[in-house]
N, C-alpha and C positions, 0 to 999 in steps of 0.2 A: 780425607782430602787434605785436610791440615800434614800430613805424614808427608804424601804427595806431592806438594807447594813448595815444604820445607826440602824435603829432598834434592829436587829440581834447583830450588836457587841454591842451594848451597854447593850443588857440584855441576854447576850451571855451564863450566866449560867441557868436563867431561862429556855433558848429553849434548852437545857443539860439534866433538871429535866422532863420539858413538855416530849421529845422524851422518856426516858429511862421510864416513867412511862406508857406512850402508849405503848411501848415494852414488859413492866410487863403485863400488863392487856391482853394485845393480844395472850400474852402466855400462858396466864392461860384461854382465850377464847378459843386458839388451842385445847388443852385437851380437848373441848367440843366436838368437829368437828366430825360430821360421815361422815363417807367412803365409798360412795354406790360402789360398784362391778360390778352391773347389766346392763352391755351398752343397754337392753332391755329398762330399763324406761327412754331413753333419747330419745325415738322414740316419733313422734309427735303424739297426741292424736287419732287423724285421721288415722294413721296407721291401717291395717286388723288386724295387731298381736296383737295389743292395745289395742281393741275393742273386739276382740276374747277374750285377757285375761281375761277383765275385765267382762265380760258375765260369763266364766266357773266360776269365782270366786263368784258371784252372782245367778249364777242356781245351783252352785253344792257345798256341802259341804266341799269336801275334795279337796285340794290344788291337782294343778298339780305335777306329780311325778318329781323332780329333780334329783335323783342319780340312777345309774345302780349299784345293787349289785349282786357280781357272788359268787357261794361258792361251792368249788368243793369235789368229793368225800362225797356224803350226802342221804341216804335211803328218802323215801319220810315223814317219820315219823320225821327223825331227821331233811328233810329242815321246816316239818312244827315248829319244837322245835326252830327251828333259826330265825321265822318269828318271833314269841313271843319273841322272846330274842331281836330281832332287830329294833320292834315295843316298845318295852318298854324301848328303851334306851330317855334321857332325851330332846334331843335336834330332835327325830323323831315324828312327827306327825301323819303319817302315811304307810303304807307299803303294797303293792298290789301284792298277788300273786296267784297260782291257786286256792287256795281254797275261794278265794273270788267269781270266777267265776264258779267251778265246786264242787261239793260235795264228796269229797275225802274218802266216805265212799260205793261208789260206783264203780267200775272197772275202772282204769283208760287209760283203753284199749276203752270204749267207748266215751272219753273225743272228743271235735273238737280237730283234730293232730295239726292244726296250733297254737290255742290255749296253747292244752296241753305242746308242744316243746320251746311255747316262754316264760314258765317259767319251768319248769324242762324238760331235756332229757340225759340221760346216764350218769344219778350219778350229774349232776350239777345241780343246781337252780338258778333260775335271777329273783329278786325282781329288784320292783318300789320302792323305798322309798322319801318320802316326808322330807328333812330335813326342816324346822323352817328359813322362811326367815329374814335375820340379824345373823342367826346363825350358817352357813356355817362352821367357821372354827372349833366349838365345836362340831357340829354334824358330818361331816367327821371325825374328830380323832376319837370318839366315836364308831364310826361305823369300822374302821382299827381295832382299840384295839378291838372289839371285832370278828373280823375275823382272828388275830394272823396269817398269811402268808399263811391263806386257802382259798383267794378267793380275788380280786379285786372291789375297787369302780371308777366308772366312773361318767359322765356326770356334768350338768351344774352347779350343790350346789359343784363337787370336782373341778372343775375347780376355781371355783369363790375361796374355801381355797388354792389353790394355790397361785393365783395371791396374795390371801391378807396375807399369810403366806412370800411370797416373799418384797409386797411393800415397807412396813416401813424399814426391814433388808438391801433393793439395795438401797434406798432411802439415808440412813446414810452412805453406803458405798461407796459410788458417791462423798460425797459430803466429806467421810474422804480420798479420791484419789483427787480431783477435790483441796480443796481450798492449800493443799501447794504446788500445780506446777501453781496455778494462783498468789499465793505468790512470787515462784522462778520468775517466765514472770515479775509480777512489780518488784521483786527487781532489777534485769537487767536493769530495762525498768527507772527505777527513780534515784537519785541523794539523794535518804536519806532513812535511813532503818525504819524510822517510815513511812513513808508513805504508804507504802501498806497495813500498819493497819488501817491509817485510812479510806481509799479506801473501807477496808473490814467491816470495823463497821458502816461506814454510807448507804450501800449499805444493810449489814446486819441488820441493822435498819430497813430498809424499806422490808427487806422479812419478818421479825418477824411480822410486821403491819399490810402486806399481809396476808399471809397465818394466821392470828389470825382473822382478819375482814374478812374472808370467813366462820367464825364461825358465822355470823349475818346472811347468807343464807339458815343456817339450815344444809347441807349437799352439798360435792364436791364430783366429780369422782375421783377414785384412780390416775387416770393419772393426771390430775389437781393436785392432790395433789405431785405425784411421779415430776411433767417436772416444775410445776411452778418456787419452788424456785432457781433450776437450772439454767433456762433461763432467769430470773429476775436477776440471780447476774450477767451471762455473759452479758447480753444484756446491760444492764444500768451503767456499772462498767465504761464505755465512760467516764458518767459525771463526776461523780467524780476527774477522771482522768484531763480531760479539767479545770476545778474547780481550781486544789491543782497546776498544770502546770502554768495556768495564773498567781495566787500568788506569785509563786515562782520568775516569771519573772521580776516580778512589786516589788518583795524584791532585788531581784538584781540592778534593775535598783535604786534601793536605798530609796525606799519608807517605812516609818515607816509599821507597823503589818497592824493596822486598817486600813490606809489608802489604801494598798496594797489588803487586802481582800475587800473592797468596791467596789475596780477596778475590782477585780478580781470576784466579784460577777455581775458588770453591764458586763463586758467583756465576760464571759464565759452565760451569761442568754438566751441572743439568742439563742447561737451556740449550747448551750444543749436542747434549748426548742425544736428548729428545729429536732434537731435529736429524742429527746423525742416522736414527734410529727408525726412523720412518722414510725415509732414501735406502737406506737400506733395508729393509724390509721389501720396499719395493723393485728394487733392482734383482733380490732373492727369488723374487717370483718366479723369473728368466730361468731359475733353475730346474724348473718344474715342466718347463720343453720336452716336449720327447724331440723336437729337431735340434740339434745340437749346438748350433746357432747361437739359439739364446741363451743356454746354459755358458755357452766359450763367453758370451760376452756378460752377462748378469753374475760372472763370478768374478770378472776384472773389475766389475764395476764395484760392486760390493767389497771385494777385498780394495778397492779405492779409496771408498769413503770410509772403513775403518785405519788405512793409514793417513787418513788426512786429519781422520777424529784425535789419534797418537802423537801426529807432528803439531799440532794445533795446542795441543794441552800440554803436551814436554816440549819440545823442539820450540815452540814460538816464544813462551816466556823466558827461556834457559837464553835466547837469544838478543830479546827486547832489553833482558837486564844489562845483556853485555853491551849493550848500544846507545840505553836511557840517557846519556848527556848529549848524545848524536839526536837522539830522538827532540829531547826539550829543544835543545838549541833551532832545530828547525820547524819549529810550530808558525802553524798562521792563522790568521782568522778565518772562519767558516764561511766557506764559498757559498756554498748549495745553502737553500733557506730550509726555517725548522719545518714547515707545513703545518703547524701548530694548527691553523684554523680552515686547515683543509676537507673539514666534516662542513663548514658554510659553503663549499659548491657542490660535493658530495652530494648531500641530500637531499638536495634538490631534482636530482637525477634517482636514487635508491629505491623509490617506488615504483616509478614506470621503467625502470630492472626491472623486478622483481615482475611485475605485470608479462613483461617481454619473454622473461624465462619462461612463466606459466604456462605462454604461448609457443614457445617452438623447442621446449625443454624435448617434447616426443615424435616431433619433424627430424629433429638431428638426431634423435636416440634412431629413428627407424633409417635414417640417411646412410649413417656413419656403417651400419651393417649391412650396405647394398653397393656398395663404391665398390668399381671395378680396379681390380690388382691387379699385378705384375708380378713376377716372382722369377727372374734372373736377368742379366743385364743386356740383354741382345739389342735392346731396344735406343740408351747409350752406346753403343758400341758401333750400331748404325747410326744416329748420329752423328757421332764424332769421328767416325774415318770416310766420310763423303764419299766417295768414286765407291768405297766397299759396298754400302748402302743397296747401292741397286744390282750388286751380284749376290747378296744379301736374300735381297726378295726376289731372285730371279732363279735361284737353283733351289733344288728341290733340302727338304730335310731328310736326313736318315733315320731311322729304327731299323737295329736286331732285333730280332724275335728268334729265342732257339725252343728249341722243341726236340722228342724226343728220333733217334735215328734208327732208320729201318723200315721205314712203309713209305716207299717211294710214291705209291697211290695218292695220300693222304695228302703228300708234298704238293702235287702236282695238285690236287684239288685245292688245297689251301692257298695258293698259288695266284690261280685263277677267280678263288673266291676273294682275295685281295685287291685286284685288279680289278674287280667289278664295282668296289668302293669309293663313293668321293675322295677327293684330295688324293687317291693313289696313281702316282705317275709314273712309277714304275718295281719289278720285283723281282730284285736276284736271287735264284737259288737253282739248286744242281740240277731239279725237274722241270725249273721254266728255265733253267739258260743252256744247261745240256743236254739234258730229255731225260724223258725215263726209260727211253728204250737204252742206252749205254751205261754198260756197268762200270760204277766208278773205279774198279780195279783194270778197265781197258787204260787210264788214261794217269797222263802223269802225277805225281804226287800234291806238287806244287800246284794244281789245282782243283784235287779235290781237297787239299786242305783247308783251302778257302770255304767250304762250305759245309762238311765233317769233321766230327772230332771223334772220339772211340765213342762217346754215349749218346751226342747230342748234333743235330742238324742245327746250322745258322742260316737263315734268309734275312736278306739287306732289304726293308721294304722304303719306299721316298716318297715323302709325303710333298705337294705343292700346298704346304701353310710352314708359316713361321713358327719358332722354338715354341712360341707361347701362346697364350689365347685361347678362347674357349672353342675357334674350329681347332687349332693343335690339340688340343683336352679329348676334343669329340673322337679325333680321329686316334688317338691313341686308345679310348674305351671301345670305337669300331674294331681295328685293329685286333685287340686281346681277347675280344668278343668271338670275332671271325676263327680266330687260334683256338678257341678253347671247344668249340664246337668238335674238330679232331681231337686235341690232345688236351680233355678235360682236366685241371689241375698240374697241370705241366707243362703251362706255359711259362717263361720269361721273357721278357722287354728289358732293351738299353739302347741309351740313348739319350742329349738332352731334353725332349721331350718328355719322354718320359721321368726322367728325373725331376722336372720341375715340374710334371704331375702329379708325382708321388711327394714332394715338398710343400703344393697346394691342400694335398690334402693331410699330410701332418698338422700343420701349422694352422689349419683352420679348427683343426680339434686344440690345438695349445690356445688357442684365442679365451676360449670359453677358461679355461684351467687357470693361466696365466692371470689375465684380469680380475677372478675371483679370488684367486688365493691373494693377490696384493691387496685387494679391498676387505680381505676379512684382517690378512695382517696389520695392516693400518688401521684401521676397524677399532682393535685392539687395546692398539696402542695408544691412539686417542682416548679409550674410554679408563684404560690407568692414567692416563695425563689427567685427565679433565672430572675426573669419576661423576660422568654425566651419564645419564641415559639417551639424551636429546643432540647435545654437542660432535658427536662424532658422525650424528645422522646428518647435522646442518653440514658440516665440514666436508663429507667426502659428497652431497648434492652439490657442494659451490664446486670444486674440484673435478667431479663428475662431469657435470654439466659443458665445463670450459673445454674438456676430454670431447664430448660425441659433439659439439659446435664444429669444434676444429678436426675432430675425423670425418664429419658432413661434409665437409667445402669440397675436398674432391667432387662428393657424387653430385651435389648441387650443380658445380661447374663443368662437369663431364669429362672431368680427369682422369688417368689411373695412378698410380701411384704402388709404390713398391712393397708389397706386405710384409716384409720384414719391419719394416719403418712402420708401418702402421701397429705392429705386434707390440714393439718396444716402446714406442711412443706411449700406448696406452699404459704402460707403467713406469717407465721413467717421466712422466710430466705428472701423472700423481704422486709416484715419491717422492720427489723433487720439487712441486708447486705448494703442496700442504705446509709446508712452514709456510707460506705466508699467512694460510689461514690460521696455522698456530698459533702463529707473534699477535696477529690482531686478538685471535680470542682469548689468548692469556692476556695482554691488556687490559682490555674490555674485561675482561671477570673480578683482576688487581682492585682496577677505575670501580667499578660496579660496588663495592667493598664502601665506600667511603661517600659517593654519589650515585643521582637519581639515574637513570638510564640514558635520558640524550644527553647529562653531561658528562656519561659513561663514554659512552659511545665517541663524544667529539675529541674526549681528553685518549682515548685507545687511538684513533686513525693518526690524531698529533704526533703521537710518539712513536707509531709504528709506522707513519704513508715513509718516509726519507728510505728506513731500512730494507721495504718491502719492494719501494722503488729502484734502490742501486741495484740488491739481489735479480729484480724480474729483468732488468734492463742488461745486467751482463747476462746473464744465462740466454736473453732471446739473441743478443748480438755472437754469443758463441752458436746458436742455431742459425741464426742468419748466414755467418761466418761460413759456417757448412756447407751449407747447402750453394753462397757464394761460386766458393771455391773447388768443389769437388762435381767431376763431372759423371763420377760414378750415380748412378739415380737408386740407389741404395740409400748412400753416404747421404745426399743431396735432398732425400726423401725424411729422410732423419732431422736433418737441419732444419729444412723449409715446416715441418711440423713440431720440432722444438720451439722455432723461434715463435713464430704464431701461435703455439700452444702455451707457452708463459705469459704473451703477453694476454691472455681471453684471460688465464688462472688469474693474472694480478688486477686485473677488469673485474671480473666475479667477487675476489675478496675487498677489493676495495668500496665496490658497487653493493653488490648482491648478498654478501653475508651483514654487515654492519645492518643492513633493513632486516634480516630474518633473525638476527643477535636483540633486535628493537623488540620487532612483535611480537618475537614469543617469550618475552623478557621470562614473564611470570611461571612460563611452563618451566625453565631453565633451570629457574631458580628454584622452583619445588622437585625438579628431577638431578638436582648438583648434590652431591652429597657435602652439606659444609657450606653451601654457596654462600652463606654468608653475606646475601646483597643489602645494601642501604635501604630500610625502608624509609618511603618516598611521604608516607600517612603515618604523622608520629603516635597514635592509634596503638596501630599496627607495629608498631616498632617497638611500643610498649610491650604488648602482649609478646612481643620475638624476645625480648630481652629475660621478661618475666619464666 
């Protein structure tokens, strides 16, 4: 470390030039960055929906239809003048409607009803349109402007320009509410008015780093892109913090610049690595997804916080030196108070904690694992374009189903056995909309290719339930159920539906994987920090605990909430809350060294409540912030349970550890290897010494 220290100040402008040119370059790699949308391709290869896709895309020429277009008040002459006008706009590929299926020069009194209704019936028409994947937000506008306020578009291409019409716009304005009230928190919180700039440049250093070296991936998820840098500057803003504190101490104490930042570089390397170390571990978890989701974002996160751990330890000192008479010159007195005797209200409340935990510690454990989810954004998307809303919940959903071609029988049975199930309102295919008695080589091309391919039949089944929810769920295990009965092991499904079926059931097996592998990793690492037996059990129940509280309230309240957000949450608020329980109980262990337990304990929360407090207090206002600002219920789901989930973690360690740190002093101390505690019975202190 000494090597390290000396390095840094001594070519302290050079790693000045090195950092701000990585900054350049990373910013001009951001600008590279695409933004995929699609929570669909983050499903594992192995997926039905995956495999389904990738099949239609390979037997069948024309893409699956992405958008619902409704257009109301329209002769059948004029919807068909609207298909040509809606087909030739630039960013459509293609557009499906009945005259691809029926010969509109023919009575349309003889059409199949099911058919003829699910694209025109009393003056309305509902095309399939195919917008151009990647080009979602140009082919929705396209398609609005040219419906001028006669008609709605729905489904998965308008959803997808929602979300990415929203990202960048909530993205900036997060973060233009977010950094001057994490400003005002350090100015309070410091003793000089530069300081919180540079807290903010060396930490923002290392987001520019971030988020530009995810240009070397190719492509991140929008949420990656919208939570990362957020959570990289609350999460990691610790170090710096610990960093510019130690200096300051080691200037008082009277130590030249250099010398002082040397110290303050071997002094503060641990105590950051540690905490570093345990955020990331738990963001690692994420990697261990099979939905890919979490892995795009658990590796931006983690690669975060090790370049914040880099900028923090080179970048921030190399920088403070070149500034330290900027720095002195603007010192002030301490705003914010020490809390010094913040254990005289505390403890008056730590008991009946600890009572209250014992009490619904297994209400919320059983809660948190019954809250009903969401798992894609339809649900924002009606929200937030009103009039959409109720064309929304008024037209049917679709599913593909392909299966194998050649037993026209089979079809037509399958057909009919589909049609006799809830929620089916209707079902295209060649032996219910053409018959089985015409061979599809009587008829033109262009419409049996709609529903043939050389290996594989396509039937369009329309379910009357929304994207998601447990009748969508039902009806899509009816559905596959109904299929497999003919064509055992050969069936496929696509479709949102199904997609977010098959994404429900990933991610509910990543649950179990995910949450366990962070808690054995941190597990871990607390027990080489602490080389306790006892301590890293107390540490991840205070943590725990604050975790299934705040994934209860949903189900308590009868909310849902977005399982992604719930996924992640359960390990970014453990990676990320546990340094508060660290700082207290390395205190508290320090304290414990010299004095009896409660004036362990009172002399640990003095000097840990101020740090424990700015850290919980920006991290929940960047979840707040969030969830504020972002009207994606992904994004918003993350927020609204970050924010609430730091502030229960700084409740518990403040509360609820410092009582279970008391009682079980004695077991602590007999299972610390080295504890080392003050004996309290000079007896006993004898014989320890002896």
């Amino acid at each position: 470390m000494d090597r390290l220290a000396d390095a840094i100040i001594r070519h302290r402008k050079a790693v000045i030039i090195i950092f701000m040119a990585a900054a350049v370059i990373c910013a001009l790699l951001f600008t590279k960055l695409v933004i995929n949308y699609d929570m669909a391709e983050y499903l594992p290869p192995d997926a039905q929906s995956t495999k389904a896709l990738q099949l239609l895309n390979r037997e069948f020429d024309k893409a699956l239809p992405n958008a619902q277009v409704e257009v109301w008040d329209l002769s059948l002459m004029e919807a068909l003048e609207f298909k040509r006008e809606l087909a030739g706009l630039p960013h459509i590929s293609d557009v499906l409607w009945l005259d691809d299926l029926f010969d509109l020069l023919q009575p349309l009194e003889i059409a199949d009803q099911d058919t003829h209704e699910s694209y025109y019936r009393d003056g309305t028409a509902y095309y399939q349109a195919t917008v151009i994947k990647g080009n979602e937000k140009e082919g929705i506008r396209e398609i609005r402007n040219l419906l001028k306020e006669k008609g709605t578009v729905t489904g998965e291409a308008a959803e997808i320009e929602f979300v990415q019409a929203a990202a960048g716009r909530e993205v900036a304005n997060a973060m233009f509410i977010l950094l001057p009230l994490i400003l005002l928190i350090l100015l309070l919180s410091t003793t000089s008015w530069l300081e919180p700039l540079l807290f903010l440049a060396a930490i923002g250093m290392s987001v520019v780093i971030n988020m530009g070296t995810n240009a070397l991936f190719g492509s991140v998820s929008f949420l990656t892109n919208a939570v990362t840098p957020i959570l990289q500057l609350a999460v990691s803003l610790d170090y710096a913090i610990f960093l510019l504190h130690s200096f300051a101490k080691h200037r008082q104490a009277g130590a030249g610049v250099d010398i002082a930042m040397r110290e303050a570089v071997k002094e503060s390397f641990s105590s950051v690595a540690a905490s570093a170390t345990t955020t990331l571990f738990g963001f690692m978890a994420l990697l261990f997804m099979q939905f890919g989701l979490g892995a795009d974002l658990g590796l931006s996160l983690a690669k975060g916080i090790a370049f914040s751990f880099i900028s923090v330890m080179i970048f921030l000192p190399a920088l403070t030196i070149c500034v330290h008479k900027t720095l002195e010159k603007t010192r002030h007195r301490e705003i914010m108070p020490t809390f010094s005797n913040i254990h005289n209200i505390l403890r008056r409340i730590s008991i009946p904690a600890v009572l209250v935990v014992a009490v619904i510690i297994v209400p919320c454990f059983l809660g948190q694992s019954q809250t009903d989810f969401l798992y894609g954004y339809q649900a924002a998307f009606n929200e937030m374009t009103g009039k959409d809303t109720a064309a929304a919940e008024s037209r049917p959903t679709p599913l593909v189903l392909l299966v194998p071609k050649g037993d026209i029988v089979k079809e037509e049975l399958l057909s009919k056995d589909l049609l006799a199930l809830p929620y089916i309102s209707s079902v295209i295919s060649y032996a219910k909309t053409v018959g089985p008695g015409i061979p599809a080589g009587f008829l033109d091309s262009s419409i049996t290719e709609q529903f043939y391919s050389e290996h594989f039949a396509r039937l369009v089944v329309y379910t009357d339930t929304p994207q998601e929810g447990e009748t969508a769920f039902a009806a899509v295990e009816e559905i596959s159920m109904a299929a497999e009965k003919y064509y055992p092991g050969e069936v496929y499904s696509v479709g949102q539906s199904a997609n977010l079926y098959d994404i429900r059931t990933v991610v509910q097996n990543d649950n179990k994987t995910t949450n366990l592998i962070a808690i054995i990793a941190i597990f871990l690492v607390l027990l080489l920090t602490f080389r306790s037996a006892l301590l890293p059990f107390f540490l991840l129940v205070t943590i725990e605990t604050a975790i299934w509280i705040n994934l209860s309230v949903p189900y308590f309240t009868n909310t849902s909430i977005n399982y992604i957000g719930y996924l992640v949450l359960n390990t970014v608020q453990l990676g990320a809350t546990v340094d508060y329980a660290i700082l207290l109980t390395v205190t508290y262990m320090r304290s414990r060294r010299s004095l009896p337990k409660k004036e362990a304990i009172h002399q640990a929360l003095g000097r840990s409540f101020r740090a424990i407090l700015v850290s919980a207090t920006i991290m929940a206002m960047a979840g707040f912030t969030l969830a504020g600002t972002s009207s994606n219920p992904l994004i918003a789901d993350i927020g609204k349970l970050l924010g609430r989930g730091t502030l229960l973690s700084m409740i518990m360690v403040l509360v609820f550890l410092p009582a279970m740190l008391t009682i079980f002093d004695k077991a602590i101390g007999k299972t610390t290897y080295k504890a080392g505690f003050f004996a309290e019975n000079p007896k006993i202190r004898e014989v320890d010494v002896k």
